[in-house]
C-alpha positions as CSV (number, residue, x, y, z in Angstrom):
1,X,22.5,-6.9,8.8
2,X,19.1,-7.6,10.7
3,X,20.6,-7.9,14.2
4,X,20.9,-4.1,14.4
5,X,17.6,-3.8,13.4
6,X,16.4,-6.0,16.2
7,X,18.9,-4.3,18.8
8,X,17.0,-1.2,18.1
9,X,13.8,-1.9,18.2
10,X,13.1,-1.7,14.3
11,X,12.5,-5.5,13.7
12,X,9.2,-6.8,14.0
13,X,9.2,-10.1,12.9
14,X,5.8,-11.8,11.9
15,X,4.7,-15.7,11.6
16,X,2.3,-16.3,9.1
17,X,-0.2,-14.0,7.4
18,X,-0.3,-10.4,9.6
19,X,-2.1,-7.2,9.1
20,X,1.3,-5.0,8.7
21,X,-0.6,-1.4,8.4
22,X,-4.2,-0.1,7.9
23,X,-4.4,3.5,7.4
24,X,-7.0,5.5,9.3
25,X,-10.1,5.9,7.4
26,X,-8.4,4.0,4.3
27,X,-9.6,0.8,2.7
28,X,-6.4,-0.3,2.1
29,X,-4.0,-2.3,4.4
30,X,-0.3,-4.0,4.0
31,X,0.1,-7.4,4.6
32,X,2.1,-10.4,4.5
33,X,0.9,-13.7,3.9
34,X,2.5,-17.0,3.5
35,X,3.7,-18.4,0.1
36,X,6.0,-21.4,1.0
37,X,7.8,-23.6,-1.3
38,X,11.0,-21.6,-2.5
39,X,12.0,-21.7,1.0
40,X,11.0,-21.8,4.2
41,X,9.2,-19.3,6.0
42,X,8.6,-17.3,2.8
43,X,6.2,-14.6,2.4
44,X,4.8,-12.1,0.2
45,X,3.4,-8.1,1.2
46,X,0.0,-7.6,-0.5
47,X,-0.9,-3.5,-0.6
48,X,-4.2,-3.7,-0.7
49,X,-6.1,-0.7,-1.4
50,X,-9.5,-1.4,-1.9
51,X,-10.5,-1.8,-5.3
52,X,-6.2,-2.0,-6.1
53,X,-3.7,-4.9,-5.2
54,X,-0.1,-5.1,-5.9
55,X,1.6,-8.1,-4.7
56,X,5.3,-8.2,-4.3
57,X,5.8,-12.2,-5.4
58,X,9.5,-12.6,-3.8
59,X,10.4,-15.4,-5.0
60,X,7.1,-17.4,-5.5
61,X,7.9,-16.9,-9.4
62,X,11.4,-16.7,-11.1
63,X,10.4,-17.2,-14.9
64,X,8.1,-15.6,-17.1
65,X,6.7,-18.7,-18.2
66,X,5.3,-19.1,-14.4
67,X,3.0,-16.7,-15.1
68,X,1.2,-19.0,-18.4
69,X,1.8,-22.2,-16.1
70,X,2.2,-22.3,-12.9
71,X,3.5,-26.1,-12.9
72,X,6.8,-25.2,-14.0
73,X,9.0,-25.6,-11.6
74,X,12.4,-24.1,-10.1
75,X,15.5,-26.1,-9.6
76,X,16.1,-24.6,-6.3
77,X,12.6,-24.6,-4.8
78,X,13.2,-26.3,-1.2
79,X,9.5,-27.9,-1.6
80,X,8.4,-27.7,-5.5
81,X,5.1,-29.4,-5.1
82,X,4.3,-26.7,-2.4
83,X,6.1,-23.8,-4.6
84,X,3.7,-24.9,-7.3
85,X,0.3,-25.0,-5.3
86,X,1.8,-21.7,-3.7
87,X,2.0,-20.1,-7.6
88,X,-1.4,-21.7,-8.4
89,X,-3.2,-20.2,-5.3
90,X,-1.4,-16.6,-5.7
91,X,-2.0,-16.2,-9.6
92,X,-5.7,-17.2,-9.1
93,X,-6.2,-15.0,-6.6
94,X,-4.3,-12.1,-8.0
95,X,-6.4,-12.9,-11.6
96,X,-9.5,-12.8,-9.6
97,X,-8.4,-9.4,-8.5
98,X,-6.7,-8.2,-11.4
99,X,-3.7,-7.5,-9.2
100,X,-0.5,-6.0,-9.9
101,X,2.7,-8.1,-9.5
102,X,5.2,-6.6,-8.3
103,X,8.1,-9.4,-9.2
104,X,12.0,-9.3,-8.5
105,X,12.8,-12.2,-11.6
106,X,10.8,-11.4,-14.4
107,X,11.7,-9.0,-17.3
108,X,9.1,-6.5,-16.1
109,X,9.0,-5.5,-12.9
110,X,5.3,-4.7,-12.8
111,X,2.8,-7.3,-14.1
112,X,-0.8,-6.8,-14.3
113,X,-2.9,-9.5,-14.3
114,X,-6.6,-10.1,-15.7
């Protein structure tokens, strides 16, 4: 599925945290940054739009309980002590922010946090 994609010119693949757009004249930007521990090479997109954040988790949490305590762990995390300081960073940082989560797992798609 990616390698036509790459054949084409449409893949851009990034390493680590990268500025994916800024629009002109906008205080917001796209980004991914790094959020290891389900697997490796994970990341997660952060719009950022000044005063506004969603961040889409991928896989960083996979069970409502995550969100009340980060510790908890998944069964299928390649590194679960990283996974969990990756959680713990994230939901700080999104609570310090009073981000949007934009989350694959959970029962809600959208979850804000304050």
């Amino acid at each position: 599925m990616v390698e036509p994609l790459r054949a084409t010119g449409q893949l851009h693949e990034v390493d680590g945290a990268s500025r994916l757009h800024a629009a002109p004249g906008c205080a917001g930007c796209v980004r991914v940054v790094p959020t290891p521990g389900h697997t490796p090479g994970h990341q997660s997109v952060v719009v950022d739009g000044g005063h506004d954040q969603v961040i889409v988790t991928g896989d960083v949490l996979v069970h409502a309980v995550q969100l009340a305590d980060a510790d908890v762990g998944y069964r299928y995390e390649a590194d679960p002590e990283v996974a969990r300081e990756t959680r713990r960073r994230l939901l700080d940082g999104a609570r310090g922010r009073r981000a949007v989560l934009a989350t694959a797992h959970l029962n809600r798609p959208w979850t804000v946090l304050g």
